[in-house]
C-alpha positions, -999 to +999 in steps of 0.1 A: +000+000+000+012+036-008+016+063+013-007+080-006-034+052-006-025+050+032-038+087+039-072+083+018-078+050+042-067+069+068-092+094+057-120+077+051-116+058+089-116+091+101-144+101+089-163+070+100-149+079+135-159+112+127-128+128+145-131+163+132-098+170+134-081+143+123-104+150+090-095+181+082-060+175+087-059+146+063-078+162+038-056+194+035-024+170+034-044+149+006-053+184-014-021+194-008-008+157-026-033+166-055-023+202-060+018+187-060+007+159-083-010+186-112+014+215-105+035+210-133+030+208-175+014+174-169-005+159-142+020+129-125+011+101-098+037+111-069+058+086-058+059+079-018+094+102-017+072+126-029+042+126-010+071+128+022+086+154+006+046+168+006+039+160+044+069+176+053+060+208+038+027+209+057+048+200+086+064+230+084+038+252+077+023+242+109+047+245+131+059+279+116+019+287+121+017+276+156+045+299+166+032+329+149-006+324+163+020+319+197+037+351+193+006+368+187-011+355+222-036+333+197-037+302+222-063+280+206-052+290+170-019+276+182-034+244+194-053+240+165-022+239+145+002+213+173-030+191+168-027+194+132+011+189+132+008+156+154-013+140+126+005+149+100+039+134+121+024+101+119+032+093+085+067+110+088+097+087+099+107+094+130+139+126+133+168+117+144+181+131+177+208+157+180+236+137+193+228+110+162+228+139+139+258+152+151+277+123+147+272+122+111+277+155+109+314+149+119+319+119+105+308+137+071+333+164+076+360+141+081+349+119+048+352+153+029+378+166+043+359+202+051+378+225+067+360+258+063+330+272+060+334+273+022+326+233+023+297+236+042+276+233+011+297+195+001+294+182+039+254+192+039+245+176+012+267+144+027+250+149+058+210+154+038+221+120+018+230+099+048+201+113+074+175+113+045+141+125+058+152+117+095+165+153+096+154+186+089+175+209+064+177+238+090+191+214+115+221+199+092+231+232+080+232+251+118+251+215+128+274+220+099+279+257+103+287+252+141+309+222+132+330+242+109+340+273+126 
């Protein structure tokens, strides 16, 4: 079974459970899927890297929501959007911890032999190929960053 055939199950039990919530999340990460699948010259069928690549885009967005509606003293907006990010985590493997991360981090710069930042782009993308979608982008590159200065 698909990812993507995963969420419309998912979906479609949540609707029979008729956990409100749990609805609308999945059916803004499923419009989202669409919208990614017909966004370009010609309509594709995403492949389950891609509908990760999808979920961790909403991801974001929530959690970059929930500290907004936070900043601006918007408690139950902020909720709201936690609630929404815990779904959507679900289907996301789980990240890797900071003292995991950081070992590949230096175990990358030693492979590449980065001694400034001017390699911090070659030891990322080491880092991005070895974590995969365990780690966030903005984590590898403030690890490498630190690592190298």
């Amino acid at each position: 079974m698909t990812l993507k055939e995963t969420l419309r199950s998912d979906l479609t039990a949540a609707m029979k459970a008729k956990a409100a919530t749990d609805v609308a999340t999945l059916r803004m990460v499923m419009a989202a899927v669409m919208n990614a699948e017909v966004s370009g010259k010609e309509a594709v069928v995403l492949t389950d890297d891609e509908v990760m690549s999808v979920l961790r885009k909403e991801a974001k967005k929530r959690v970059e929501a929930a500290e907004a509606f936070a900043t601006a003293g918007r408690v139950e907006s902020a909720a709201t959007e936690r609630a929404e990010l815990a779904i959507i985590e679900r289907y996301l493997p789980a990240a890797l911890d900071d003292e995991a991360l950081q070992t590949i981090v230096t175990e990358e710069i030693g492979n590449t032999g980065a001694t400034s930042a001017k390699d911090m782009g070659l030891v990322v993308k080491a880092v991005r190929a070895r974590a995969g979608a365990q780690a966030d982008g903005g984590r590898i590159a403030a690890l490498v960053k630190e690592a190298l200065q």
